[in-house]
SERO-4910 file (N, C-alpha, C, O; in steps of 0.05 Angstrom, whole numbers):
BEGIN
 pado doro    nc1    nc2    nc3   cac1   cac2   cac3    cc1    cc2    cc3    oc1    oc2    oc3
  Unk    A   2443   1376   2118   2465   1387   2135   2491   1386   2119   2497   1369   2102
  Unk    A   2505   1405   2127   2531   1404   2110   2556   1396   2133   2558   1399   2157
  Unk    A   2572   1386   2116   2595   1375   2122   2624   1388   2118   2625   1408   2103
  Unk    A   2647   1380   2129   2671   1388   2119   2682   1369   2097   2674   1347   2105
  Unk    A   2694   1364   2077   2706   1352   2060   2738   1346   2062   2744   1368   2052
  Unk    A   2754   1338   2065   2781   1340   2075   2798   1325   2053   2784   1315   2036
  Unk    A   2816   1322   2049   2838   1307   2037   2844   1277   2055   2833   1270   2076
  Unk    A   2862   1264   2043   2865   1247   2064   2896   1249   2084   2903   1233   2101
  Unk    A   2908   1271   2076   2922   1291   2094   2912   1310   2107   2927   1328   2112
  Unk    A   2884   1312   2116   2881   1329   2134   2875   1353   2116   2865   1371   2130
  Unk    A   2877   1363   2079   2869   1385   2085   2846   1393   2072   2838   1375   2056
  Unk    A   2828   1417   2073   2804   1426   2069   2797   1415   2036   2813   1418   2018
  Unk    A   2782   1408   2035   2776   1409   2007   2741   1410   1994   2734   1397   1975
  Unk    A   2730   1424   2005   2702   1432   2002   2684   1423   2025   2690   1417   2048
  Unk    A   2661   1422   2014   2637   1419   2036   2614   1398   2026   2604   1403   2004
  Unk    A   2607   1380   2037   2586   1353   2018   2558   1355   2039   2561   1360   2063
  Unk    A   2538   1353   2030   2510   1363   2039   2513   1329   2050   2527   1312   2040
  Unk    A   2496   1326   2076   2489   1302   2077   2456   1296   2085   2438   1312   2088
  Unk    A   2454   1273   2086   2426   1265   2081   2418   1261   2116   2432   1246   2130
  Unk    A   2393   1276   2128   2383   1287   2147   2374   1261   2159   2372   1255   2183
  Unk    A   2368   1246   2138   2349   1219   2158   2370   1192   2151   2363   1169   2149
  Unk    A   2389   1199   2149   2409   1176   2147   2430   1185   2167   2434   1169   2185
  Unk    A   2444   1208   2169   2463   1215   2189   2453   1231   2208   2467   1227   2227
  Unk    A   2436   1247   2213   2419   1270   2233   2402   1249   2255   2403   1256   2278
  Unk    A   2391   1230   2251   2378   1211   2275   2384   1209   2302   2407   1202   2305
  Unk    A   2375   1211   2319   2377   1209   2354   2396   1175   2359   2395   1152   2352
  Unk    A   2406   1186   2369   2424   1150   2382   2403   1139   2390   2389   1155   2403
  Unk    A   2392   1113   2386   2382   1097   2399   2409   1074   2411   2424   1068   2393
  Unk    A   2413   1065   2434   2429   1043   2437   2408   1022   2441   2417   1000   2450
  Unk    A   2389   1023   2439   2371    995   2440   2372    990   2421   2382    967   2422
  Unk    A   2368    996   2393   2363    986   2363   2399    978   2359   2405    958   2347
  Unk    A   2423    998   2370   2445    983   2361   2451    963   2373   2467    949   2361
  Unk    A   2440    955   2400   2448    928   2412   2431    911   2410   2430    893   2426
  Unk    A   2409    913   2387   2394    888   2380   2413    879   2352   2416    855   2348
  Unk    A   2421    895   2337   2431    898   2308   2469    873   2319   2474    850   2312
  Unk    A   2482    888   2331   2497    882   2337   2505    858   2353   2527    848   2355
  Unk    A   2482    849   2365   2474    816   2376   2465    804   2356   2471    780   2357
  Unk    A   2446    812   2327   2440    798   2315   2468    785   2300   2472    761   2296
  Unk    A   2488    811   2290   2511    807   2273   2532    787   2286   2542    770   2271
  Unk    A   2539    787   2313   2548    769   2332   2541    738   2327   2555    720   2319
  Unk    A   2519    739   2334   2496    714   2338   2510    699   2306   2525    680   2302
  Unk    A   2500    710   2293   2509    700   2264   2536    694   2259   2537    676   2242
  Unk    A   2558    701   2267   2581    694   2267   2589    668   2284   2607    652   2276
  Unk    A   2576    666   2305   2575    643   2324   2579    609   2304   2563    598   2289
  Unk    A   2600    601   2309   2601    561   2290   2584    553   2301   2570    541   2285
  Unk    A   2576    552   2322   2560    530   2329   2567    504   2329   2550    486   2328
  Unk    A   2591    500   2330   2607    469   2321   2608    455   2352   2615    432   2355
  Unk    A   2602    469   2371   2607    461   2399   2584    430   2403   2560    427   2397
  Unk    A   2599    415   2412   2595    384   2414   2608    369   2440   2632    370   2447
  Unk    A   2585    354   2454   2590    340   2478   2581    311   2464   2567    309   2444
  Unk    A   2592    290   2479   2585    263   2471   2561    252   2497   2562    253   2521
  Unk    A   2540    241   2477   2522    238   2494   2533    199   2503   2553    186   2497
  Unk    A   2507    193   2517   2520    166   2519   2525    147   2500   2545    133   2503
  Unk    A   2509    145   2482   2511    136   2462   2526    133   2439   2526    117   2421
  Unk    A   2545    160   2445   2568    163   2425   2588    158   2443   2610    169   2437
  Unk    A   2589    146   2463   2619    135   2479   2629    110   2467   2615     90   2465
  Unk    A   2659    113   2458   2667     78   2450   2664     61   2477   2662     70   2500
  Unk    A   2665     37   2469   2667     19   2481   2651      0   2496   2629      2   2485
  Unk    A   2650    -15   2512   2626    -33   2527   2615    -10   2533   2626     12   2536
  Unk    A   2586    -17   2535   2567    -13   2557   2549    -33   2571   2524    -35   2573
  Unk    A   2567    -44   2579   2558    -68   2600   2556    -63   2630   2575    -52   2642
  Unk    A   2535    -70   2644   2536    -60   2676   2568    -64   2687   2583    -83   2682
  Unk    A   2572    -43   2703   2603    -50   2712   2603    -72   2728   2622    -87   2724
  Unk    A   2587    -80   2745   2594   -105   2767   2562   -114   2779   2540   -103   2776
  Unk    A   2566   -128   2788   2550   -143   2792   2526   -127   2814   2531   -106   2825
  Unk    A   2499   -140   2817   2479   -122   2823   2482   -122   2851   2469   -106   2863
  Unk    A   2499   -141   2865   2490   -141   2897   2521   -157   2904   2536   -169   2889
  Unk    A   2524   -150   2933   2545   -166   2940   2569   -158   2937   2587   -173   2944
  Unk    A   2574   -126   2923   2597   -113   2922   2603    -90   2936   2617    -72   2927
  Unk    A   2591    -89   2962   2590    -58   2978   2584    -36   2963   2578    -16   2977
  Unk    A   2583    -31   2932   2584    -10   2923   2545    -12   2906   2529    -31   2903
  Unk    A   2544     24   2897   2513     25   2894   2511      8   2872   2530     -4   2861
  Unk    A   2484      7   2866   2477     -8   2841   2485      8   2816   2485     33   2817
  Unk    A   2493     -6   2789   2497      8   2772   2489     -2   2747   2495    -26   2746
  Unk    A   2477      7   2724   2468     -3   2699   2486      2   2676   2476    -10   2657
  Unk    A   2504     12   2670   2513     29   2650   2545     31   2655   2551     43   2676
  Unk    A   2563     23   2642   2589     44   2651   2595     67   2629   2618     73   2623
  Unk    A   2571     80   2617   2574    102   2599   2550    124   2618   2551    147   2611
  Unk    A   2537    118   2634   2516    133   2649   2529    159   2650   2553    155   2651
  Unk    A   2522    189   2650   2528    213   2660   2546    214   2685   2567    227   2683
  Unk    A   2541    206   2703   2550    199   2727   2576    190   2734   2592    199   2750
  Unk    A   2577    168   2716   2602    153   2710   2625    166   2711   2619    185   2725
  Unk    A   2652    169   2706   2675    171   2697   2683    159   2675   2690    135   2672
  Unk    A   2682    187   2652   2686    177   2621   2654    171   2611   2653    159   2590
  Unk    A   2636    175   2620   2611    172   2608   2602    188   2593   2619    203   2582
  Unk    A   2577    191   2588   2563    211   2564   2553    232   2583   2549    230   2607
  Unk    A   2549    257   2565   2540    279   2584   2508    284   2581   2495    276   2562
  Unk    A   2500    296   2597   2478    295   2599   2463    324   2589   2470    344   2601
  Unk    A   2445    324   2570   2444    357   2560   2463    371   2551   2459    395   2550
  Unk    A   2487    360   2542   2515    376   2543   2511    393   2509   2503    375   2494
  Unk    A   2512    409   2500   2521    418   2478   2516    405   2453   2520    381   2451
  Unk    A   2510    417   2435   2504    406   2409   2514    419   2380   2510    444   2378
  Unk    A   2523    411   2363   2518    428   2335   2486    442   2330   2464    432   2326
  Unk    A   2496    472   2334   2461    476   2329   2470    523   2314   2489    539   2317
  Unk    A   2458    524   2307   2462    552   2290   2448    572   2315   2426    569   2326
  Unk    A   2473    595   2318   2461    611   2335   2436    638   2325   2419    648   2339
  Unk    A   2441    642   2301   2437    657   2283   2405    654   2288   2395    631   2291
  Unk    A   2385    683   2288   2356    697   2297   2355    707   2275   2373    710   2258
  Unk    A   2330    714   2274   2320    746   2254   2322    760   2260   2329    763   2283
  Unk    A   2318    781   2245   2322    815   2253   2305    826   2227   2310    821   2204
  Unk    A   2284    843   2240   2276    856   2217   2292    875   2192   2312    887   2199
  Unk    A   2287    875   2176   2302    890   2153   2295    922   2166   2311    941   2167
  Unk    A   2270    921   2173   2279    948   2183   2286    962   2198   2281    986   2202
  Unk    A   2304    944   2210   2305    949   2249   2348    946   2232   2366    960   2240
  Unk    A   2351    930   2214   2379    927   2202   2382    960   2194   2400    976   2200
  Unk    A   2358    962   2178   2373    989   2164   2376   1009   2193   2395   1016   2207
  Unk    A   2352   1013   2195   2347   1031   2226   2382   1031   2233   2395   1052   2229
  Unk    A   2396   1002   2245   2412   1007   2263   2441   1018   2242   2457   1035   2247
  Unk    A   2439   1006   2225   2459   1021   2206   2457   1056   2206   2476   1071   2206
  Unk    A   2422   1066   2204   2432   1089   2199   2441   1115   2230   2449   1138   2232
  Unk    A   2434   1090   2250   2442   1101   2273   2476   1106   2282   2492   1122   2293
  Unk    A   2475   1087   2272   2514   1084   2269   2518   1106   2261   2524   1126   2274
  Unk    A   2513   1101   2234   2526   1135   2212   2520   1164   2240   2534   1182   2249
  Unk    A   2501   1158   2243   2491   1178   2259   2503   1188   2289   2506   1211   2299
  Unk    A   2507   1169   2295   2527   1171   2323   2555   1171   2317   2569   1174   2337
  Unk    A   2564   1169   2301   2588   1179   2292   2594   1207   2290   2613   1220   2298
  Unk    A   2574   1214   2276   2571   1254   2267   2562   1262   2292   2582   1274   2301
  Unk    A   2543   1262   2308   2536   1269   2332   2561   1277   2347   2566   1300   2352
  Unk    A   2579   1253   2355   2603   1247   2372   2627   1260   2356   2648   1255   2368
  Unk    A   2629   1274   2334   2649   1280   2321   2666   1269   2314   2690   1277   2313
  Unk    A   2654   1241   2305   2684   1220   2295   2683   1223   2272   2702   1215   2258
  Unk    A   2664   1232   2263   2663   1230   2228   2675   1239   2209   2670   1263   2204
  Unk    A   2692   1228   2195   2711   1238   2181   2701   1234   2150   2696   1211   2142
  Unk    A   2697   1254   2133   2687   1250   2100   2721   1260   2088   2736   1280   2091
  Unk    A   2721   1238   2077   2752   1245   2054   2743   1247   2024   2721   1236   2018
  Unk    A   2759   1261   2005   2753   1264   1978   2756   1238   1968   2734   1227   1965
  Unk    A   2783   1217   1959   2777   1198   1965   2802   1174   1988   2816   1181   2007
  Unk    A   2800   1151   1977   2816   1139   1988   2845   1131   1974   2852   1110   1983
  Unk    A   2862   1142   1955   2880   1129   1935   2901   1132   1951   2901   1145   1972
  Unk    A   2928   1118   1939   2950   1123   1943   2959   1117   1922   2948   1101   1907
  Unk    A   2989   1132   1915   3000   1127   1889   3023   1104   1897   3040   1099   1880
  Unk    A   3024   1092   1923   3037   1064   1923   3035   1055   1945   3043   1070   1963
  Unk    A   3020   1024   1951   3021   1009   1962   3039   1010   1990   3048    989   2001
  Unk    A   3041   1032   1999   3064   1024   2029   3053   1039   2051   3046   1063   2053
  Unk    A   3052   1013   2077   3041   1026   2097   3052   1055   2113   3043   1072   2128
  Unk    A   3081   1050   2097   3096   1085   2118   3086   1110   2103   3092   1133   2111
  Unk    A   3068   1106   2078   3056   1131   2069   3036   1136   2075   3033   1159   2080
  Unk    A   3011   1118   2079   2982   1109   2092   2991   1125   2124   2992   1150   2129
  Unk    A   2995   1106   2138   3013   1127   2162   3018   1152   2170   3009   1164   2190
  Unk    A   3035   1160   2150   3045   1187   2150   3018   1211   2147   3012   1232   2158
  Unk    A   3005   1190   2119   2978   1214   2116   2957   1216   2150   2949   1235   2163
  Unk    A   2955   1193   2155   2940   1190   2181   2946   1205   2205   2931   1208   2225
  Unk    A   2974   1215   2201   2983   1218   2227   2964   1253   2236   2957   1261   2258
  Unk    A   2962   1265   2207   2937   1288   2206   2915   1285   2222   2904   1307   2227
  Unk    A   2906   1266   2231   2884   1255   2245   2894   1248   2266   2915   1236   2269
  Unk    A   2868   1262   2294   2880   1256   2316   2854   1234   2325   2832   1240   2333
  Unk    A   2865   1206   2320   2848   1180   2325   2866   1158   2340   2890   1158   2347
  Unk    A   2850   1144   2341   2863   1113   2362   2861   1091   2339   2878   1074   2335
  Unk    A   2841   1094   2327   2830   1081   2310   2807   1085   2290   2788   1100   2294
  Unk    A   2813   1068   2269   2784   1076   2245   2781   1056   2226   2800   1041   2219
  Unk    A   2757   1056   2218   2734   1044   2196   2744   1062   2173   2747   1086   2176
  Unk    A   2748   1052   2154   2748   1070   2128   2737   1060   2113   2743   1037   2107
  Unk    A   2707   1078   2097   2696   1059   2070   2695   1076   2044   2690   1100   2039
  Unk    A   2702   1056   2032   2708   1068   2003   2686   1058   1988   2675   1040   2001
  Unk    A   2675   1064   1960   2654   1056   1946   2655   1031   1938   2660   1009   1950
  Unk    A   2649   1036   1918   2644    993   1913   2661    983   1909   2664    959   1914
  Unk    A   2685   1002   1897   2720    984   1893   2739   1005   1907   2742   1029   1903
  Unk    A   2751    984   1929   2784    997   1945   2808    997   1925   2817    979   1911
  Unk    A   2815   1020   1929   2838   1019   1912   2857   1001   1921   2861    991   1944
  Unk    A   2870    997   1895   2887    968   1908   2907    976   1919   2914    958   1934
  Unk    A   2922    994   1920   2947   1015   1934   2939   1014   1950   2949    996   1964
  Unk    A   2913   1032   1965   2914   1041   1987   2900   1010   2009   2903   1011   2033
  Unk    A   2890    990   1997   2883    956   2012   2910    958   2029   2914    964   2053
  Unk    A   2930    951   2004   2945    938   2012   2963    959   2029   2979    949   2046
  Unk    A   2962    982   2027   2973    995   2053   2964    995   2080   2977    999   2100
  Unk    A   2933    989   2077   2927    988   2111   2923    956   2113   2905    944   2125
  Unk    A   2942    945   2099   2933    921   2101   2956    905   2130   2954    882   2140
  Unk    A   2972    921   2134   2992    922   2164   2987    934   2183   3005    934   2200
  Unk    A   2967    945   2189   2957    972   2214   2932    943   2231   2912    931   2223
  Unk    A   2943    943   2247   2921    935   2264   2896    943   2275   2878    928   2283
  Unk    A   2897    972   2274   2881    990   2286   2869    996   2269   2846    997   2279
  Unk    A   2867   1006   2236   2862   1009   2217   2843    991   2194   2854    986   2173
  Unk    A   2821    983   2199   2795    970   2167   2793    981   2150   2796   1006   2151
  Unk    A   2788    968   2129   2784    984   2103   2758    969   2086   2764    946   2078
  Unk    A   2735    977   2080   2709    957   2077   2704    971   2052   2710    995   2050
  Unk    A   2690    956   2029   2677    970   2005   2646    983   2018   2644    979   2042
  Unk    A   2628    994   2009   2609   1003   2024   2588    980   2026   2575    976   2047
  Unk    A   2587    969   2011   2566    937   2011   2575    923   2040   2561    909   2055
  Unk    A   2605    934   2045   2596    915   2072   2608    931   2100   2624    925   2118
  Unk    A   2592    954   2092   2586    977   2114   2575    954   2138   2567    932   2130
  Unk    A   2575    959   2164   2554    947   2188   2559    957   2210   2581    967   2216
  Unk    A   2533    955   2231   2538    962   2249   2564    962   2267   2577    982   2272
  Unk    A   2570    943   2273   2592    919   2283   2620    948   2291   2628    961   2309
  Unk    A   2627    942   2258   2662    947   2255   2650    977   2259   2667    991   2270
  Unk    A   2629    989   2253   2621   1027   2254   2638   1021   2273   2661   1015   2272
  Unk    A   2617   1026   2303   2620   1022   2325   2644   1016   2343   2651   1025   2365
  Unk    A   2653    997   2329   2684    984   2349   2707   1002   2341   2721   1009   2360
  Unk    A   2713   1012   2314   2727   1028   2314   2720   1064   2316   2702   1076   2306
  Unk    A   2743   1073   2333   2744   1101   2351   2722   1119   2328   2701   1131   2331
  Unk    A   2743   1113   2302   2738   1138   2280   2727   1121   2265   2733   1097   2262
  Unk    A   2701   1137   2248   2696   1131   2223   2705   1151   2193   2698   1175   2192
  Unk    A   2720   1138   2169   2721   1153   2157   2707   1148   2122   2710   1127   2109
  Unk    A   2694   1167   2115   2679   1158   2090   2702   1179   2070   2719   1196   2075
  Unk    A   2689   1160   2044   2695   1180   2018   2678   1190   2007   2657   1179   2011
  Unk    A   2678   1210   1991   2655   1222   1979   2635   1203   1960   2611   1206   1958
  Unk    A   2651   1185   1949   2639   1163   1936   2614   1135   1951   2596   1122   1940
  Unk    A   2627   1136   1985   2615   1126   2000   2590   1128   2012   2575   1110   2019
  Unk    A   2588   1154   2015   2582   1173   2019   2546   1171   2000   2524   1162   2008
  Unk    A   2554   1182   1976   2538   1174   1962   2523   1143   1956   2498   1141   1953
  Unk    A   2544   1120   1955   2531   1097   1952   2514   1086   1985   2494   1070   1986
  Unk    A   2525   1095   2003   2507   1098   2032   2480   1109   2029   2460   1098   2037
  Unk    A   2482   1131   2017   2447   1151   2019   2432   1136   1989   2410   1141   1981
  Unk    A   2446   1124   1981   2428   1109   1953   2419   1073   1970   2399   1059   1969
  Unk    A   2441   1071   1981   2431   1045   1994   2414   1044   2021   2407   1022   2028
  Unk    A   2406   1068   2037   2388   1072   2057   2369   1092   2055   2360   1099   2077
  Unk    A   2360   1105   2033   2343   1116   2023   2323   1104   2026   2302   1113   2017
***
C-alpha cells in the first residue's frame, strides 16, 4: 500500500510503499489489551510491604492476664487484631511481571502500527532533524499538524537537535525504533514515523 511522505512542516514530499502485513491488519483490541497489561504488569515495583507479626518491634508478651480482667482472652499484643499488630495476608515484595508470547508481542505491535493507518493518525515524515535544538522551532514546524498529541520514532539514532527540542513538550515522545511499543503507540493521539523508521520497523517485524 502506498503512503503520503511529508516534510516535517507539513509539506508533500513523495510517496513510501508500506508493508501489507505489518500496517494493513484488522484491529484486534483483544491482542492490544493482553500486550499492553503485559507492558504495565512489568513496570509494576512490586516494593509494596505490610509487616507481618513477626516483624513488629517490641514485646510480644500476652497483654494481661488470662482471667479476672473483664476483658477477652488474649495471647499476643502483636496479633492482627490488635492495635499496632501484624497484618494478616497483607502485601508482600513480589514481581508483577507474566509472559507473553513473542508472538502475540509482535502481533500486538503490528496491530498498533495498524490502527494508527486505519484511524488516520499516521503520520510518515522524511526525517526528524532540526538545525537547532529549540522547542519554539519543533513547535512552530508542528503547528502544520492538526494533533493533540504524538509518538514520534526515528531510526536507531535521534537527532540530538531535534531530542532536545521535544524534550519541553509534554504532549510530545520521541523513541529510537528499538523501543517502538504498544503502550506509548496507543496513548498518544498521533503517531509519527520517519522514513528511516519506517524501514527499520518492516526489517524488525518481518
Amino acid at each position: 500500500m502506498k503512503a503520503t511522505v511529508v516534510t516535517l512542516d507539513n509539506q508533500a514530499a513523495g510517496e513510501i510503499t508500506l508493508n501489507e502485513e505489518i500496517f494493513g491488519l484488522p484491529v484486534r483490541k483483544d491482542i492490544l489489551h493482553r500486550v499492553v497489561n503485559w507492558q504495565l504488569a512489568k513496570r509494576q515495583s512490586g516494593n509494596h510491604c505490610a509487616k507481618i507479626r513477626s516483624e513488629i518491634r517490641g514485646g510480644k508478651k500476652k497483654p494481661h492476664k488470662q482471667k479476672g480482667t473483664g476483658q477477652a482472652r488474649q495471647g499476643s499484643s502483636v496479633a492482627p487484631h490488635m492495635v499496632g499488630g501484624g497484618v494478616a495476608m497483607g502485601p508482600r515484595p513480589r514481581s508483577h511481571a507474566h509472559d507473553l508470547p513473542k508472538k502475540i508481542r509482535k502481533l500486538g505491535l503490528k496491530t498498533a502500527l495498524s490502527s494508527k493507518l486505519a484511524s488516520g493518525k499516521l503520520i510518515i515524515i522524511k526525517d526528524a532533524k532540526l538545525a537547532e535544538g529549540k522547542t519554539a522551532l519543533l513547535v512552530k514546524n508542528l503547528k502544520a499538524f492538526d494533533m493533540k498529541s504524538a509518538l514520534i520514532i526515528d531510526g536507531a539514532i535521534i537527532d540530538a537537535n531535534f531530542k532536545n527540542a521535544a524534550a519541553n513538550l509534554f504532549n510530545i515522545d520521541v523513541l529510537p525504533t528499538i523501543g517502538a511499543n504498544v503502550y506509548d503507540i496507543l496513548r498518544r493521539d498521533s503517531l509519527i514515523l520517519t522514513e528511516e523508521a519506517v524501514k527499520k520497523l518492516e526489517e524488525r517485524l518481518a
